[in-house]
C-alpha positions as CSV (number, residue, x, y, z in Angstrom):
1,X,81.0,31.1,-87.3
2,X,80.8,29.7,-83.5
3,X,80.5,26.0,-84.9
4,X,84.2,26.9,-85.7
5,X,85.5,28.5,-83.2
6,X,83.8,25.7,-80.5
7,X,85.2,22.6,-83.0
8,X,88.7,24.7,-82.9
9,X,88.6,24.7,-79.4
10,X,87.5,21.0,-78.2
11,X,90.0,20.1,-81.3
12,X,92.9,22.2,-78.9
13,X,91.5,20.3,-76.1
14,X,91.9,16.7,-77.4
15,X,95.4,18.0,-79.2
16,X,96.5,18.8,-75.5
17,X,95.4,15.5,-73.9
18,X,97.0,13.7,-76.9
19,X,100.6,15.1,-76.7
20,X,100.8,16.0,-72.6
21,X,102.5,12.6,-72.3
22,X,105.0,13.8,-74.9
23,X,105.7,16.7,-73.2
24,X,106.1,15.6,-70.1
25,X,108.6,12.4,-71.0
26,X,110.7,15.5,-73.2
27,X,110.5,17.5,-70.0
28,X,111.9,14.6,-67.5
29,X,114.6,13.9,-70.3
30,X,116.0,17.5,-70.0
31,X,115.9,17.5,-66.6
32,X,118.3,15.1,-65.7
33,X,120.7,14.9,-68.6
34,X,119.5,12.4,-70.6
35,X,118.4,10.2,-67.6
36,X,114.3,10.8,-67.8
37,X,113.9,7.8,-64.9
38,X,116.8,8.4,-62.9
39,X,119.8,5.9,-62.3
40,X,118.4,2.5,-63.6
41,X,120.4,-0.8,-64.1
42,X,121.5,-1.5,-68.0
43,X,121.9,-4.9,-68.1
44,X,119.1,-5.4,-65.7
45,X,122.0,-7.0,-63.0
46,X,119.8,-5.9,-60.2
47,X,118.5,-8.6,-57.8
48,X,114.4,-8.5,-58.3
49,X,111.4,-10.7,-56.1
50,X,109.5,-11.1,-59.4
51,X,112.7,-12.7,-61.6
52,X,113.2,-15.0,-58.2
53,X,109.6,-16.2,-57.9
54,X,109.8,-16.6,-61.9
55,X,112.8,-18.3,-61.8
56,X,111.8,-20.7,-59.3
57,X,108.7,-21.0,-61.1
58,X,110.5,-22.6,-63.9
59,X,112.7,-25.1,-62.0
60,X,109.9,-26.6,-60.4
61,X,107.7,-27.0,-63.8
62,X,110.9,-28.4,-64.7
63,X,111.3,-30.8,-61.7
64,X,108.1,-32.0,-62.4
65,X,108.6,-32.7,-66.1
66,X,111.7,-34.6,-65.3
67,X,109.9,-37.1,-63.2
């Protein structure tokens, strides 16, 4: 009988680790009125380093290839 109870507890354990990010992403969502992350840009209109340096990634490959 304490086979069972120890596999019913690691079992609880693992069950806890597995569905804590769950809870937590439910939790933020509540929080805030349906905003988990805060104020974040929909269309992604927001000036950003990486899209510039990708951006100017591409028209120099581009430069390149036309010449």
């Amino acid at each position: 009988m304490g086979g069972v109870i120890e596999l019913f507890l690691v079992m609880l354990l693992i069950a806890t680790a597995a569905f804590a990010p769950l809870g937590y992403f439910i939790y933020k969502y509540t929080q805030k009125n349906g905003r988990p992350f805060g104020e974040t840009e929909p269309h992604g209109d927001s000036p950003s380093y990486v899209n510039e340096l990708a951006e100017a990634a591409i028209h120099f490959i581009k430069n390149k290839l036309a010449k």
